[in-house]
N, C-alpha and C positions, 0 to 999 in steps of 0.2 A: 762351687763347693758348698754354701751355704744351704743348698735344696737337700745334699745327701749328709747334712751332718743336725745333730739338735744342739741347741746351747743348755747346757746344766751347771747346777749352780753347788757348792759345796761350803759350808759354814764350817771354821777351821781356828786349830788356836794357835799360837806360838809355836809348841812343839812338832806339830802336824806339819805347819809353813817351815818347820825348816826340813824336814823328811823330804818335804815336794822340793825345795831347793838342794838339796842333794840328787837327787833322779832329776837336775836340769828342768825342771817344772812340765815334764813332760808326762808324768804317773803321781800316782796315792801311793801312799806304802802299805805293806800288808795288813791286814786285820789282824788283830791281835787273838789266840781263841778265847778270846771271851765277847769278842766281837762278829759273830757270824755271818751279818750282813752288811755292805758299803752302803749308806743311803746319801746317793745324788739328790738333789732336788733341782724341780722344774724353774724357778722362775727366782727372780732375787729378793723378792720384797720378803718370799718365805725363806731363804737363807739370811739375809739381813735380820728377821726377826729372831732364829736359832740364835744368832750369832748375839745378839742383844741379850735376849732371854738367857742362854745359856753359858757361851762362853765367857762372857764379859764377865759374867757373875763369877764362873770356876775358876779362871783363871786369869782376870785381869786388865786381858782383853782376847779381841776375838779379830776375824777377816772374812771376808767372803769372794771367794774363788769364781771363776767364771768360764767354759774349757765349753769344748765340740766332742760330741761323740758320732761316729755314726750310726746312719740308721738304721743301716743293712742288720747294726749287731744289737741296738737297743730294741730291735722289733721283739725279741725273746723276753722283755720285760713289761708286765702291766704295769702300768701307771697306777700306784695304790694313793689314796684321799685317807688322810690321818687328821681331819678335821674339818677347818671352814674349803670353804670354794679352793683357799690358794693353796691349801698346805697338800700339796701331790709331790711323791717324790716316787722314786725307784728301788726296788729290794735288790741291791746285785748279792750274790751267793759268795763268799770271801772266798772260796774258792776259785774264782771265775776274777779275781780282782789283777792276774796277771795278762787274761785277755781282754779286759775291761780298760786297760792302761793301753794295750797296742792298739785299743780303737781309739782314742784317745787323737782328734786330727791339730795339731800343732801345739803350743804351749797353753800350762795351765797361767791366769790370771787372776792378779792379787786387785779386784777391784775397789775394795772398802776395807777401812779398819777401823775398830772401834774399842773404844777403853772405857 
């Protein structure tokens, strides 16, 4: 299973982790429209940093998520670089965030939290 699926990372607050704990931690919840794009990220040190940087500060504190997608479906997404080496993550299309969740291969993961 681990050949056909990628691991993504998602930096999240409070209110987010309990959206995912409603849908059984198995989906994201919708985008909001003022939120156009879901951005996954590749790797945890760059959701650990979001989550430092930004949620801790808005709101208190933050988490970082850890979940399988496959690959079959992320192959439709380039990989964008929004900075140094690590900070690569994903543009999913919010509309696309209902088939983004069915690729989704088992439960989403609450790895880290931080205040």
């Amino acid at each position: 299973m681990k050949n056909s699926t990628t691991t993504l990372y998602r930096p999240i607050n409070d209110k987010e982790l309990f959206l995912i704990q409603e849908l059984d931690y198995s989906g994201f919840p919708p985008r909001k429209p003022e939120q156009p794009f879901f951005y996954p990220v590749m790797n945890e040190a760059y959701a650990t940093q979001i989550t430092k940087d930004w949620n801790v500060k808005q709101y208190g504190i933050g988490y970082v998520t850890e979940f399988e997608v496959k690959q079959s479906f992320l192959k439709q997404f380039e990989v964008q670089n929004v900075g140094a080496h690590q900070h690569n993550e994903l543009w999913v299309p919010a509309e696309q965030m209902d088939e983004f969740n069915a690729n989704i291969v088992g439960k989403i993961k609450v790895i880290s939290e931080f205040r």
